[in-house]
C-alpha positions, 0 to 999 in steps of 0.5 A: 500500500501506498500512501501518497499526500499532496500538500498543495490541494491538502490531499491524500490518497491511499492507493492499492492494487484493488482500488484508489481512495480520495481523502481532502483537508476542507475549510470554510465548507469545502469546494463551492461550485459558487459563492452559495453553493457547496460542491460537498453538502456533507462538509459542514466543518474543517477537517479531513473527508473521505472523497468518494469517487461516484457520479454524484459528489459526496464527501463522508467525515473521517474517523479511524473506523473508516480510514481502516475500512477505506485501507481494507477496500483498496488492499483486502488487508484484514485487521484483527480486533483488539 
Protein backbone atom coordinates (compact mmCIF):
# COMPACT_ATOMS: atom_id res chain seq x y z
CA UNK A 1 0.00 0.00 0.00
CA UNK A 2 0.96 3.42 -0.94
CA UNK A 3 0.20 6.24 0.89
CA UNK A 4 0.78 9.39 -1.40
CA UNK A 5 -0.15 13.23 0.28
CA UNK A 6 -0.06 16.19 -1.98
CA UNK A 7 0.12 19.45 0.33
CA UNK A 8 -0.74 21.62 -2.08
CA UNK A 9 -4.69 20.94 -2.59
CA UNK A 10 -4.36 19.09 1.07
CA UNK A 11 -5.00 15.53 -0.38
CA UNK A 12 -4.42 12.18 0.35
CA UNK A 13 -4.59 9.26 -1.40
CA UNK A 14 -4.45 5.84 -0.13
CA UNK A 15 -3.55 3.67 -3.45
CA UNK A 16 -3.59 -0.49 -3.58
CA UNK A 17 -3.79 -2.98 -6.20
CA UNK A 18 -7.63 -3.04 -5.84
CA UNK A 19 -8.64 0.44 -5.80
CA UNK A 20 -7.91 4.21 -5.29
CA UNK A 21 -9.34 6.44 -2.09
CA UNK A 22 -9.57 10.33 -2.03
CA UNK A 23 -9.03 11.89 1.23
CA UNK A 24 -9.11 16.01 1.38
CA UNK A 25 -8.44 18.69 4.19
CA UNK A 26 -11.60 21.10 3.71
CA UNK A 27 -12.43 24.70 5.16
CA UNK A 28 -14.95 27.01 5.04
CA UNK A 29 -17.15 24.27 3.72
CA UNK A 30 -15.03 22.59 1.05
CA UNK A 31 -15.32 23.42 -2.58
CA UNK A 32 -18.21 25.76 -3.83
CA UNK A 33 -19.27 25.48 -7.33
CA UNK A 34 -20.41 29.14 -6.39
CA UNK A 35 -20.34 31.77 -3.60
CA UNK A 36 -23.56 29.95 -2.35
CA UNK A 37 -23.12 26.59 -3.40
CA UNK A 38 -21.16 23.79 -1.98
CA UNK A 39 -19.79 21.38 -4.07
CA UNK A 40 -19.71 18.74 -0.74
CA UNK A 41 -23.04 19.10 1.47
CA UNK A 42 -21.61 16.86 3.72
CA UNK A 43 -18.68 19.03 4.55
CA UNK A 44 -20.15 21.43 7.33
CA UNK A 45 -16.70 21.69 9.30
CA UNK A 46 -12.97 21.73 8.84
CA UNK A 47 -11.36 18.61 8.87
CA UNK A 48 -10.43 15.56 6.76
CA UNK A 49 -13.19 13.93 4.32
CA UNK A 50 -13.27 10.99 2.61
CA UNK A 51 -13.99 11.73 -1.20
CA UNK A 52 -15.98 9.37 -2.99
CA UNK A 53 -15.30 8.61 -6.29
CA UNK A 54 -19.14 8.42 -7.54
CA UNK A 55 -21.39 10.41 -10.41
CA UNK A 56 -22.54 12.44 -7.93
CA UNK A 57 -20.26 14.29 -5.25
CA UNK A 58 -20.14 13.28 -1.72
CA UNK A 59 -17.83 13.63 0.83
CA UNK A 60 -18.31 11.36 4.43
CA UNK A 61 -16.10 12.87 7.57
CA UNK A 62 -13.14 10.69 8.58
CA UNK A 63 -12.62 8.82 11.62
CA UNK A 64 -10.38 5.73 12.38
CA UNK A 65 -13.40 3.47 11.56
CA UNK A 66 -13.49 4.40 8.18
CA UNK A 67 -9.71 5.09 7.16
CA UNK A 68 -9.24 1.38 8.01
CA UNK A 69 -12.39 0.37 6.24
CA UNK A 70 -11.14 2.63 3.10
CA UNK A 71 -7.29 0.58 3.67
CA UNK A 72 -9.30 -2.76 3.57
CA UNK A 73 -11.20 -1.95 0.32
CA UNK A 74 -8.03 -0.84 -1.66
CA UNK A 75 -5.85 -3.61 -0.26
CA UNK A 76 -8.24 -6.70 1.25
CA UNK A 77 -5.79 -6.24 4.49
CA UNK A 78 -7.87 -7.97 7.20
CA UNK A 79 -7.20 -6.07 10.66
CA UNK A 80 -7.64 -8.19 13.51
CA UNK A 81 -9.55 -6.87 16.58
CA UNK A 82 -8.07 -5.53 19.91
Amino acid sequence: MVLVLWALWRRIDVEGLFRIENLGYFVNGGPHLSADRQLYKEVNADGWYWVANTREPKAGAMNKELLLKLIKSVSHYEFQSA
